[in-house]
C-alpha positions in Angstrom: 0.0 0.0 0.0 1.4 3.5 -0.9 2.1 5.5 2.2 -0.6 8.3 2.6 0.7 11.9 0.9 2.8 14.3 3.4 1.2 17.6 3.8 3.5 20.3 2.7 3.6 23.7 4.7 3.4 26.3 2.9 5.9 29.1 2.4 4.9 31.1 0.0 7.4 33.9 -0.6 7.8 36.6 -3.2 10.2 39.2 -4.3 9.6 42.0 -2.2 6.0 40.9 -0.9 4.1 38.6 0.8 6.6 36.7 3.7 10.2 37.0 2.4 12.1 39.4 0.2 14.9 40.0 -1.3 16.2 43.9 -1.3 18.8 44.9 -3.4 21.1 48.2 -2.3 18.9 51.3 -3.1 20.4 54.7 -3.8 23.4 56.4 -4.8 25.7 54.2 -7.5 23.5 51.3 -6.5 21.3 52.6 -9.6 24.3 51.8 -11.9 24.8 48.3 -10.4 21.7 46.5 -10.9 23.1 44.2 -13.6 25.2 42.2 -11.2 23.9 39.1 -9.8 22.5 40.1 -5.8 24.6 38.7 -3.7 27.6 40.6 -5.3 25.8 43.7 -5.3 24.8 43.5 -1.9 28.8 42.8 -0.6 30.1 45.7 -3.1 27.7 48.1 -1.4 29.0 47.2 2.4 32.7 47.6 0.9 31.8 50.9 -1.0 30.1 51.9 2.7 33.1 51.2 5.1 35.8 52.7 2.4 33.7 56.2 2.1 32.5 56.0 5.3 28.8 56.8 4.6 25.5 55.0 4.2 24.5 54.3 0.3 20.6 52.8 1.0 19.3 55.9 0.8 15.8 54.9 -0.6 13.5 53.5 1.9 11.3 50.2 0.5 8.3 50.8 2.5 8.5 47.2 3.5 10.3 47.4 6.4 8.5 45.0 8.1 8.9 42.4 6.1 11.8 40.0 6.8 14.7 39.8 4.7 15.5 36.1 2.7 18.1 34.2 4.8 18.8 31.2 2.9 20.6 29.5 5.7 17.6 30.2 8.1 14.8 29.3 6.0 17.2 25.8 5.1 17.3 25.2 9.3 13.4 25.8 9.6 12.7 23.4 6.6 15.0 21.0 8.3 13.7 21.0 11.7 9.8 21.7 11.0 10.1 18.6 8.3 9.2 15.7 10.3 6.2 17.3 12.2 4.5 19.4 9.2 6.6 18.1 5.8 8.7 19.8 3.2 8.9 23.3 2.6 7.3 25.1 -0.6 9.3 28.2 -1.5 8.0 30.1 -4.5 10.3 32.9 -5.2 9.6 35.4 -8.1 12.3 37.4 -9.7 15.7 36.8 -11.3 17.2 38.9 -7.9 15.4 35.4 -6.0 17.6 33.2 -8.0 20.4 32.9 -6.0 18.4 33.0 -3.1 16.4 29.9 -3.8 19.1 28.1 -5.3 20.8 28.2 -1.9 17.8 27.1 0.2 17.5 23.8 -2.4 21.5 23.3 -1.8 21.1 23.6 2.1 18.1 21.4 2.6 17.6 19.2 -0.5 15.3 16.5 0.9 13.2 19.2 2.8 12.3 21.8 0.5 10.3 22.3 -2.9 11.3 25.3 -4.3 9.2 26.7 -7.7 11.3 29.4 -9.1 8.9 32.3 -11.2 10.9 33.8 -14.0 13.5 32.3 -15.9 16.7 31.8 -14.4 18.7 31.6 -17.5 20.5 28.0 -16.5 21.0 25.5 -14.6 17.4 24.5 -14.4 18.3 21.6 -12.6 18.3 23.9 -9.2 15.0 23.9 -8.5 12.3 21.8 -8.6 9.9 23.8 -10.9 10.9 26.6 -12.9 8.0 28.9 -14.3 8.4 31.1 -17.3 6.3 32.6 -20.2 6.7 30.7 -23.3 8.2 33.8 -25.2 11.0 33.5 -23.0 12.1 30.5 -25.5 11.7 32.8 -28.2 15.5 33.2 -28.0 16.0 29.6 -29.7 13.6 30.4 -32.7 15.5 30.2 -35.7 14.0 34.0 -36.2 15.4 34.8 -33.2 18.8 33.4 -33.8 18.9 35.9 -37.0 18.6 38.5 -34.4 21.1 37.9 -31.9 24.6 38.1 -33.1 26.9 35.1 -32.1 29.0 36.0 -29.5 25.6 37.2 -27.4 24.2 34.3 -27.7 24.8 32.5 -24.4 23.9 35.9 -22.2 20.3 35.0 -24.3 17.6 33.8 -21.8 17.5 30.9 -21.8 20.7 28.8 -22.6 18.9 25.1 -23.5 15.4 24.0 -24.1 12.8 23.7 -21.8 13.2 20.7 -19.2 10.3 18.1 -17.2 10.5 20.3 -14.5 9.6 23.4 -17.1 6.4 25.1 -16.6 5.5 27.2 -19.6 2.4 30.2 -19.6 1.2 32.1 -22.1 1.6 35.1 -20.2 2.9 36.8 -16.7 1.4 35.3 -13.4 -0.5 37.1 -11.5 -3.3 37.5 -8.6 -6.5 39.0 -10.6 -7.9 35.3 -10.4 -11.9 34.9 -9.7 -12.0 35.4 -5.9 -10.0 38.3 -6.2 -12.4 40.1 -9.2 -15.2 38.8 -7.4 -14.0 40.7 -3.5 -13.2 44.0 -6.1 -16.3 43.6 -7.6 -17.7 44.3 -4.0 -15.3 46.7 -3.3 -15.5 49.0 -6.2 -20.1 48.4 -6.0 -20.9 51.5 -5.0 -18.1 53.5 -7.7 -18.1 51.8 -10.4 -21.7 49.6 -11.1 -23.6 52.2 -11.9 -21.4 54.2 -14.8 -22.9 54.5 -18.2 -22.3 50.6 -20.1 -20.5 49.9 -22.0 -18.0 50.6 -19.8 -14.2 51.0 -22.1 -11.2 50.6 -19.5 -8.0 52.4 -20.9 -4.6 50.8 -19.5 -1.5 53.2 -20.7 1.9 51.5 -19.8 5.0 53.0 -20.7 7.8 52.8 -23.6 10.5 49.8 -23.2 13.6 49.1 -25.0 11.5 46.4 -26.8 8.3 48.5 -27.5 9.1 51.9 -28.4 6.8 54.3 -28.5 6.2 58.3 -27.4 4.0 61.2 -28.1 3.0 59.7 -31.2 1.3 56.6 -30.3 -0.2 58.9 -27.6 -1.9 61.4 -30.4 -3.2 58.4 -32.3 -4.8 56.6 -28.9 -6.5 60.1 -28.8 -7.6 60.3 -32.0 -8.8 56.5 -32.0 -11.0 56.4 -28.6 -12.6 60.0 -30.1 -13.9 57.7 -32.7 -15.1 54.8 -30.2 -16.6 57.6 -27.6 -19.8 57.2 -29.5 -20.5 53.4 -28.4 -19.1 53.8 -25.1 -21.0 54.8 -22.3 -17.9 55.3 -19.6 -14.8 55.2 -20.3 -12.2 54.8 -17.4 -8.4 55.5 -18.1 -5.3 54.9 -16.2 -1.6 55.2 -16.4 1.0 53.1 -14.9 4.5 54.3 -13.0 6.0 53.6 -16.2 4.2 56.3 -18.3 5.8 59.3 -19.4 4.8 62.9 -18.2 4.5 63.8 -22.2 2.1 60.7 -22.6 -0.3 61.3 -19.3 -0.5 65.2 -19.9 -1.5 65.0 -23.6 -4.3 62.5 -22.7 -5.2 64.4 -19.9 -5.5 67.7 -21.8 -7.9 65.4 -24.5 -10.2 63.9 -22.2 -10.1 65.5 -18.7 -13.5 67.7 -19.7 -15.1 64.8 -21.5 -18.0 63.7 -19.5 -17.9 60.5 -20.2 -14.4 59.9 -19.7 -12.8 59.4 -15.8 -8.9 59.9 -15.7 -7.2 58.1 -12.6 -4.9 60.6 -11.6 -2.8 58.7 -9.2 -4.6 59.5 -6.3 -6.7 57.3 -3.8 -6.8 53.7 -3.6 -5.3 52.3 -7.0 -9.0 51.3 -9.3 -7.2 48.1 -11.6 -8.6 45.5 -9.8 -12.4 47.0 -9.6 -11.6 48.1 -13.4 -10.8 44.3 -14.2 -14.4 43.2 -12.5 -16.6 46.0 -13.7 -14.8 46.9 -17.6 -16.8 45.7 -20.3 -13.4 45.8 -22.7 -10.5 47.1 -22.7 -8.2 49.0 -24.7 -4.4 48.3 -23.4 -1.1 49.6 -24.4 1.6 46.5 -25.8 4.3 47.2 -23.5 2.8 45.6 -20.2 2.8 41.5 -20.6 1.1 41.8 -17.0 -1.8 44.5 -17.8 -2.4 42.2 -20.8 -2.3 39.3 -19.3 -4.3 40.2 -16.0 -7.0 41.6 -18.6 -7.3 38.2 -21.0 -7.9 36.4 -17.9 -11.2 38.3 -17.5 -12.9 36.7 -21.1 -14.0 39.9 -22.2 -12.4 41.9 -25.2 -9.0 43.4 -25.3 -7.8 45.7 -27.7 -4.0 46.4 -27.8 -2.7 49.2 -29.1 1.4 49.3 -30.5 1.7 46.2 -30.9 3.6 46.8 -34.3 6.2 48.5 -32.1 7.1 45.6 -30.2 10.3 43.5 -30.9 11.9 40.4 -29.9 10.4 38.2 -27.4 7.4 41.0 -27.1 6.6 40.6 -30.4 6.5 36.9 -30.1 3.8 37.1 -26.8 1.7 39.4 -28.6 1.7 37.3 -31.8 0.8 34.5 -29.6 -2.1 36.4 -28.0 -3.8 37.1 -31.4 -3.3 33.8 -32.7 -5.3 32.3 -29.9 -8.0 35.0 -30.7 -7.6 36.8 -26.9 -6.4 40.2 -28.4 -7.5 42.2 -31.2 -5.5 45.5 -32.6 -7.3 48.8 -31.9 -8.2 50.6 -35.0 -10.1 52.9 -34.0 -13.4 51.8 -35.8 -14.7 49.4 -32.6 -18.7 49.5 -31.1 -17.6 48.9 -27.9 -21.2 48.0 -27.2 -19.9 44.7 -29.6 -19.1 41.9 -27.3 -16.5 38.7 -28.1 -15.6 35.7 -26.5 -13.0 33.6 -26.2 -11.2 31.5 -24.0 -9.7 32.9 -20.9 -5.9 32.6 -20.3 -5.7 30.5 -17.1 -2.0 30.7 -16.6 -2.3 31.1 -12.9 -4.2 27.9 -12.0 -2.5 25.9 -14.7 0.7 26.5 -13.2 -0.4 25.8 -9.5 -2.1 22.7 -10.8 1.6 21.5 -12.1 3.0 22.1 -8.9 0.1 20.3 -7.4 0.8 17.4 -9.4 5.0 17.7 -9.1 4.2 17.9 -4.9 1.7 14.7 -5.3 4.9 12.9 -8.0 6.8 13.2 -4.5 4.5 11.8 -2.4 3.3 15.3 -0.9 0.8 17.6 -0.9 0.0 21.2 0.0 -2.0 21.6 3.7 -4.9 23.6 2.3 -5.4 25.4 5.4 -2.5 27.2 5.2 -3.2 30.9 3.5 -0.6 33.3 2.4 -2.2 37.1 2.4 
C-alpha cells in the first residue's frame, strides 16, 4: 500500500511581498549596479560603505517589516519543521530570488520544494519547478537566432530548451484570479456599477527598450478612442509608474473635460482590480505583458494598441495572444457596445495545478489550510 501523501507547509514567498524578500542596495551608485547578480551587489555596497564612510541605502522600500531572505535560516526551519508538518514550498519570483532559492535547495535538499517564477537563464536543474512565459524560448527560434549576433548568444535567456521540470504560460502570473475580481467587484459596487455601459477601461503602460513608443502613439490613442466615444457609455483610463509625463499630460489635456471619460490621476486607492471586475473591454497599451495578461484572464475583449512597435520576445507574446483570438488591434473603428468571446488565459491555476501534481509525483501535498495574504 502506498504510504498516505505528506502535507507540505506552505511558504509562500515573493520578491519584495508577501513573507520574504529579497532587497537589493537602493540609492546612490547602487542605480548603476543592478546588472550584477544580488549577492555581489549587496557585498560591493558594504565595501563601497566602510571605504567612504557613509551609508548608500538611501531609498527606503516601505517594506520594512517584512523579513529579509536568509537562505541558511529558512534551510534550518525546513529541516527542523520537516518531520512534524513536511517539506517546505518556496516560491520565489524574480531573477534577484535566483540565488536565493538556489541556496535554500543546496542547504536542505530532501526538505524543500522550491518553484522558481521567472526564468533563471541556466542551470534548471536547481529547483524543482521553474515557471516562465513561453516567449522567454523565443530566443531559440531560428527568427530569433537571426537576431542575436553570435557572441551574445549565451547571455540570451535561456541557454537550452525547456526541461520536465519546465512550466511554460502564455503570459505573466499574477493575482486578478476569480476570488480576487469577485472581493473588487464588491469593493468597487458602489463607484463603479452604476457608470454609463459599456463601460471602455484604458490601460496606458510605458515605452521599453522592446516596445518603443512616445507622443506619437499617444496622439493616435486620442484620436482612436474620439472615434469609439460614440459606443461607449464610460470610459475609465489609467496610467502606470512607467508612463511618461509627455504621454499622461496629452491625454489628460484630451479627455479631462469629457464627460464621459474618468482619468485616474494617481490619487486614492489604485482602481485596476475594480476596473478588471466592472470593464466591459479594454483598450491596453503593448508594453505591459502583466496588464495584458491580468485583462485576458477576464474573457472579455481586449484591444492592444502598438503592438507593431514591439520586438523580440514581445513581439513573439503578442503574436501569440492574437493567434489564440484573446487580443485584437485597436483601430479605431470598434462599437464597444460589440461583445466577443474567447477562451480565458488561465495561466495562474495551470501552473499551480503542475505544482500540485510535481508535490503529489513526491508523495506530498499542499496543507490547504495554510493561506498566504
Amino acid at each position: 500500500m502506498a504510504s498516505p501523501a505528506r502535507r507540505a507547509s506552505a511558504w509562500v514567498w515573493f520578491e519584495l511581498s508577501a513573507f520574504q524578500r529579497v532587497m537589493r542596495p537602493r540609492g546612490g551608485i547602487n542605480r548603476w549596479l543592478h546588472w550584477l547578480p544580488v549577492s555581489v551587489h549587496k557585498k560591493l555596497d558594504i565595501f563601497i560603505r566602510q571605504i567612504f564612510g557613509m551609508p548608500l541605502l538611501t531609498k527606503k522600500s516601505g517594506l520594512s517589516h517584512v523579513l529579509e531572505a536568509d537562505a541558511k535560516q529558512i534551510a534550518k526551519v525546513a529541516r527542523e519543521t520537516f518531520d512534524k508538518d513536511g517539506p517546505l514550498l518556496v516560491i520565489a519570483s524574480g531573477r534577484d530570488t535566483i540565488s536565493v532559492a538556489s541556496s535554500i535547495k543546496r542547504f536542505a535538499p530532501e526538505n524543500v520544494f522550491v518553484v522558481q517564477i521567472q526564468h533563471p537563464r541556466s542551470r534548471l536543474d536547481r529547483f524543482d519547478l521553474v515557471i516562465a512565459p513561453r516567449h522567454d524560448y523565443y530566443s531559440l527560434t531560428p527568427q530569433a537566432q537571426q537576431q542575436i549576433p553570435w557572441l551574445l548568444r549565451r547571455w540570451i535567456t535561456p541557454c537550452e530548451p525547456p526541461g520536465k521540470n519546465v512550466v511554460l504560460t502564455v503570459g505573466a502570473l499574477h493575482q486578478a484570479d476569480f476570488a480576487a475580481l469577485r472581493c473588487a467587484a464588491s469593493t468597487w459596487h458602489d463607484e463603479l456599477a452604476y457608470l454609463p455601459k459599456p463601460l471602455l477601461v484604458v490601460n496606458i503602460g510605458g515605452p521599453s527598450s522592446n516596445c518603443r513608443y512616445g507622443v506619437d502613439l499617444a496622439k493616435q490613442l486620442a484620436t482612436m478612442l474620439q472615434n469609439v466615444l460614440w459606443s461607449c457609455g464610460s470610459v475609465r483610463i489609467s496610467f502606470s509608474r512607467r508612463t511618461p509625463e509627455k504621454i499622461s499630460k496629452l491625454l489628460v489635456e484630451e479627455f479631462s473635460t469629457h464627460p464621459k471619460v474618468f482619468i485616474w490621476d494617481g490619487e486614492g486607492p489604485n482602481p485596476h482590480l475594480g476596473h478588471l471586475a466592472w470593464a466591459d473591454a479594454f483598450v491596453i497599451t503593448a508594453d505591459s505583458v502583466s496588464m495584458l495578461s491580468e485583462a485576458c484572464s477576464t474573457g472579455k475583449p481586449v484591444y492592444v494598441i502598438g503592438a507593431d512597435r514591439c520586438t523580440w520576445k514581445f513581439a513573439d507574446f503578442q503574436k501569440s495572444l492574437a493567434e489564440q483570438g484573446v487580443v485584437r488591434p485597436f483601430t479605431g473603428k470598434e462599437v464597444i457596445s460589440e461583445s466577443w468571446s474567447y477562451s480565458p488565459l488561465n495561466d495562474t491555476a495551470d501552473a499551480a495545478n503542475r505544482v500540485n501534481s510535481a508535490l503529489a509525483a513526491h508523495g506530498w501535498r499542499i496543507n490547504t489550510m495554510t493561506k498566504a495574504t
